[in-house]
N, C-alpha and C positions, 0 to 999 in steps of 0.2 A: 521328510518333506515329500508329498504329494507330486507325481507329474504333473496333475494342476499345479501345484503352488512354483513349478519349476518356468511351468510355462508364460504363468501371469508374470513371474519375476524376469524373463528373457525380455519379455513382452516392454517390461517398462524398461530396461535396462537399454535397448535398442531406441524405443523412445528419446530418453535422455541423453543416449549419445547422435542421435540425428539432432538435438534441439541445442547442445549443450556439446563445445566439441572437447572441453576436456569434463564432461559429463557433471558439471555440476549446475543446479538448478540456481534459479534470479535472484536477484536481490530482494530482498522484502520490503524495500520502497522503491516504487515504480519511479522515475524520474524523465522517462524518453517522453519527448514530445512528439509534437503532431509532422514532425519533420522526419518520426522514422520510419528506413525503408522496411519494418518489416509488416506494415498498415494496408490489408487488404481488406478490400467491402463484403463482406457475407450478408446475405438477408437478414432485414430488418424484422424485429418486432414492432409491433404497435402498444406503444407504451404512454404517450402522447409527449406532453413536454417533460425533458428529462429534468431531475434535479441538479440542481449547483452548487456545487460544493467548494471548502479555502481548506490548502493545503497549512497546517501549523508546522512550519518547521522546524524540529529541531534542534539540529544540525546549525541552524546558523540564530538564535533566537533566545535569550534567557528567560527564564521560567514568565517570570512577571510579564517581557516583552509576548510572550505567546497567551497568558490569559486575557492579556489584553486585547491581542488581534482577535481572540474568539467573540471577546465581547464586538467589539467595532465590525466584525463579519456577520453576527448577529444582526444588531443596527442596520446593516448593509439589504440585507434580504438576501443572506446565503441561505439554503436548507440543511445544511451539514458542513463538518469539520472532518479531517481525517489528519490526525497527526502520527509524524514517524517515533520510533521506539527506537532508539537507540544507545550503545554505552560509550562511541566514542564519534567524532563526525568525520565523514569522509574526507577531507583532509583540513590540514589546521587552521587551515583560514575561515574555515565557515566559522570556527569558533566557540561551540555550545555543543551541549548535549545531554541535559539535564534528567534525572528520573520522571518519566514518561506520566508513572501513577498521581506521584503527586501531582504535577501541571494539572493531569485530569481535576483532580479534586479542586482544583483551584477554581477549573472552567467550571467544575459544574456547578459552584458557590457562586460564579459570575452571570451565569446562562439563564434563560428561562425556556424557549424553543428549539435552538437549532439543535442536532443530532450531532453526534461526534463519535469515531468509531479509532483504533489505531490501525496504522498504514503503512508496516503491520509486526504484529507483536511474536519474538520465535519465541516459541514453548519447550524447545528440544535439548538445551544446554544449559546455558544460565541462567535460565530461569524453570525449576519443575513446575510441568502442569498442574501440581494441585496448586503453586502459587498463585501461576495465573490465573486459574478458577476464581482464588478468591480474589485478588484485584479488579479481575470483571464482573464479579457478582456486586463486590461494593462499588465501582466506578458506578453501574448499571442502577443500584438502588438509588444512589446518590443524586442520576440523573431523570430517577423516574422515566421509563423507557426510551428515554433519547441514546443510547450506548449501544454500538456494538463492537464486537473485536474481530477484530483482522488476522487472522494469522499465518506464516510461511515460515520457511526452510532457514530462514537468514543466511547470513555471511559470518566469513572469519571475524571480521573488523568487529563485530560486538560480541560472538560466544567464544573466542579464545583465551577470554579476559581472565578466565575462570582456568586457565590452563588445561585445557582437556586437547585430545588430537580432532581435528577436524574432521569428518564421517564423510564416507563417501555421499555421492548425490543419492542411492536408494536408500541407503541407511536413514539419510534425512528426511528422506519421506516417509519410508514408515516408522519413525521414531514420531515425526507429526500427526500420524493417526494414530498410532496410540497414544498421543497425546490429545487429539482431540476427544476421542475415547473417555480419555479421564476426566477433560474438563467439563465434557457433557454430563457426562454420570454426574459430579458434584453438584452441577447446577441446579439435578431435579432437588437436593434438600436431603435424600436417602444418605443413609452412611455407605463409605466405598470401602471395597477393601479391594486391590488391585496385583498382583504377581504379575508380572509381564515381560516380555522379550529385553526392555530398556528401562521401566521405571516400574517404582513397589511406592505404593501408597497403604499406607495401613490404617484402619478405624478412624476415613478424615470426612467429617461431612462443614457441611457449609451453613453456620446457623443466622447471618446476614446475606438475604438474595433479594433482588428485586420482585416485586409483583409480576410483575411477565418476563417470560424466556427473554435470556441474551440471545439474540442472531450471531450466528459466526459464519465468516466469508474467511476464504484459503484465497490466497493469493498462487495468481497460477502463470506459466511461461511452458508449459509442456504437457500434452494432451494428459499422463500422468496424473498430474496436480488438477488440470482441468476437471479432470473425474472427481478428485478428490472434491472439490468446490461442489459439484453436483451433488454430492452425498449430505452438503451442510447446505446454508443459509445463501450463498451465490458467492461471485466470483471476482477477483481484483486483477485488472490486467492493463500492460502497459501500452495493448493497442490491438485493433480487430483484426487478431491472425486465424486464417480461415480455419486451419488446421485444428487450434488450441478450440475454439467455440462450435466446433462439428465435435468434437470430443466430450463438451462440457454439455453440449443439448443431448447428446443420445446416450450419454449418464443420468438424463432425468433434470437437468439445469436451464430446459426452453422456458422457462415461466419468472424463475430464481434472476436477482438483480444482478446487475452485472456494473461493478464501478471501476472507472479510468481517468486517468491523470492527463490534463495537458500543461505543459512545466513553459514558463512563462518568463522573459526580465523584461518590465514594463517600463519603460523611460525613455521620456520624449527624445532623446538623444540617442541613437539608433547603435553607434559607435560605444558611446560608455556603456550603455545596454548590453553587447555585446562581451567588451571588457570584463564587467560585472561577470557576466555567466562562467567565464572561460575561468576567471579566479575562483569564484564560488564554486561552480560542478562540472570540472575538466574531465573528472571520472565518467560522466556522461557518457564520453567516447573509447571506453573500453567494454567491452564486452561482455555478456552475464557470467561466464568463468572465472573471468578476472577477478570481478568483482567481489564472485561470492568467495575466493580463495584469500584476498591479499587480507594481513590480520592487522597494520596500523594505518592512522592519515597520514602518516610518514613517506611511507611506503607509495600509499595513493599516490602523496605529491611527488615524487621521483619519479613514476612509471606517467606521468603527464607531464610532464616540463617541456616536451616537445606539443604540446596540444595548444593549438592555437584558437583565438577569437571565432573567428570566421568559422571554422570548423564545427565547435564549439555552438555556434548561431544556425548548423544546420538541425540540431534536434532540441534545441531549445529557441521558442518564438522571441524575438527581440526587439524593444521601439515600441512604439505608440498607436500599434494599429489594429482597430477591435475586430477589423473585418477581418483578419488574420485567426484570431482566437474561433471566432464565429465558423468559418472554413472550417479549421479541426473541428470542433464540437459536433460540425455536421459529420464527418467522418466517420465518428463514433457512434452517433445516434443512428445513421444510416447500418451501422453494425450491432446492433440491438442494445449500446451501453443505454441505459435509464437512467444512472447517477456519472455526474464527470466531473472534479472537480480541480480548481485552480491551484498549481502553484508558484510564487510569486517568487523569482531569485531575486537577494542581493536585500541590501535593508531599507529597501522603499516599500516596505509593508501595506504600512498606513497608507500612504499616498494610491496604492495601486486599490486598497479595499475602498478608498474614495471612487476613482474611475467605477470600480465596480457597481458602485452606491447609485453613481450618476448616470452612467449611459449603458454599459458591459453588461447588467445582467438584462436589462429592459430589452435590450436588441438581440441577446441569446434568446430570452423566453419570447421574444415577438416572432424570430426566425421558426423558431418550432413551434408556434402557437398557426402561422399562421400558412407555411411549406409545407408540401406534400413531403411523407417520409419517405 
């Protein structure tokens, strides 16, 4: 190894432990909402009004219920979908967690416009990257360029399933560039042949691709990753940390899209709303180590038993009130996100892609149609 190679590695390894205090990198579905304290304003792009997106989830949703909501979000006037990939849900109340690939093929039999990308898919364990190549090259064909894929670091909770030991945080990050590595090379059509530090592909090319490139977006929580994001298609992040987007623009990422989550329980009842959340995503209130370490919903639900409602309602928006969502969204767009999209706890799906239908997006897209940025 190179004193370069020694120093870029110190370089990020100090990174992830200032970001990450037992140095493990986020979960690869963003879930904080507009209520976390780690949301600072950085200069804005001029991008004009951003896109709105419905989060599909998982985690609490069966396959059928989820093709569904894509269609009805369609209907609605979303412009995208980003659903989670997951093998197990964070904890057992949400209920579901069905294979990722197929739902897609469903949507994309149901869909006719809206975009839909995963939020976000790991490559590094259980699943090898030539797989993934080929799952997003046919999701991507299937949807005639509405597709892109998401990719991160994951959590124990879905690559331990496969019984392997958990990698450290740099391990996992550069196990994710060579895996993007891989999956890009399959995309162009060429045959790969690959020997590398963590995976060996031999004579695999990809003879079902879409007409146009897949985009790929890295999901990022540490200047690190934020780089990495710069090198591909743009950036998935759970909120305008100055640090993580001065890292992602001066890697070459000021131009590259940048999409964000604001995590929502919508119901006129302000109280059940609440309730709702705290049973649904109590994990919310632990921290990205936590998170990406613990390996069952077992587990989850034991380390939250003491997590209460109230709590619970400071990072996820709760009740009935659009001026609230509207507030966040500004947040983001003030921080250069162009794509943000919703997601809706608890099983008032339908009901909330109605509000959306009716008043929620008209009043987001009139706010940035018609406020200075």
């Amino acid at each position: 190894m190179t004193a370069e190679q020694v120093r870029a590695d110190e370089r990020i390894d100090n990174e992830l432990e200032a970001t990450f205090p037992a140095s493990d990198p986020p979960s690869s579905t963003p879930i904080v909402g507009a209520g976390s304290p780690s949301i600072r304003e950085v200069p804005a792009r001029e991008h004009g009004v951003p896109k709105f997106g419905f989060a599909l989830s998982s985690e609490e949703n069966t396959p059928m219920a989820l093709v569904r909501q894509a269609v009805l979000a369609e209907e609605a006037g979303f412009d995208f979908l980003s659903i989670s990939d997951h093998f197990h849900p964070w904890v057992p109340a949400q209920g579901n967690s069905p294979f990722v690939w197929a739902v897609i093929g469903g949507v994309a039999a149901k869909t006719e416009r809206i975009m839909l990308g995963t939020g976000v898919t790991c490559p590094i364990l259980r699943n090898h990257p030539a797989i993934i190549a080929q799952a997003a090259a046919t999701a991507a064909a299937m949807m005639e360029g509405r597709f892109y894929l998401g990719l991160g670091t994951g959590e124990a909770l879905n690559e331990q399933v496969i019984g392997v030991r958990w990698p450290s945080a740099r391990e996992r990050l550069e196990r994710l560039k060579e895996a993007i590595e891989i999956i890009q090379s399959l995309f162009t059509g060429e045959k790969v042949t690959h020997d590398g530090r963590f995976y060996t592909v031999s004579d695999a090319r990809l003879f079902t691709r879409p007409a146009s490139r897949v985009k790929v977006l890295v999901a990022a929580a540490a200047p690190a990753s934020a780089r990495l994001a710069a090198s591909v298609d743009g950036i998935i992040a759970t909120g305008p940390d100055k640090e993580l987007f001065e890292a992602f623009e001066s890697a070459g990422g000021r131009e590259k899209p940048r999409i964000g989550q604001i995590t929502v329980c919508w119901d006129e009842d302000e109280r059940r709303a609440k309730e709702t959340a705290r049973e649904q995503w109590p994990e919310t209130m632990l921290n990205w180590d936590s998170r990406s370490a613990i390996p069952t919903p077992e587990i989850f639900e034991n380390v939250t038993q003491k997590v209460n409602a109230d709590d619970v309602a400071e990072r996820i928006l709760c009740g009935a009130d659009a001026g609230k969502i509207v507030e966040a969204a500004q947040k983001y767009v003030r921080a250069g996100f162009d794509h943000i999209y919703l997601h809706q706890v608890g099983a008032r799906q339908e009901p909330f892609i109605e509000v959306a239908k009716g008043e929620l997006l008209r009043g987001l897209r009139e706010t940035f149609a018609t406020s200075p940025r």
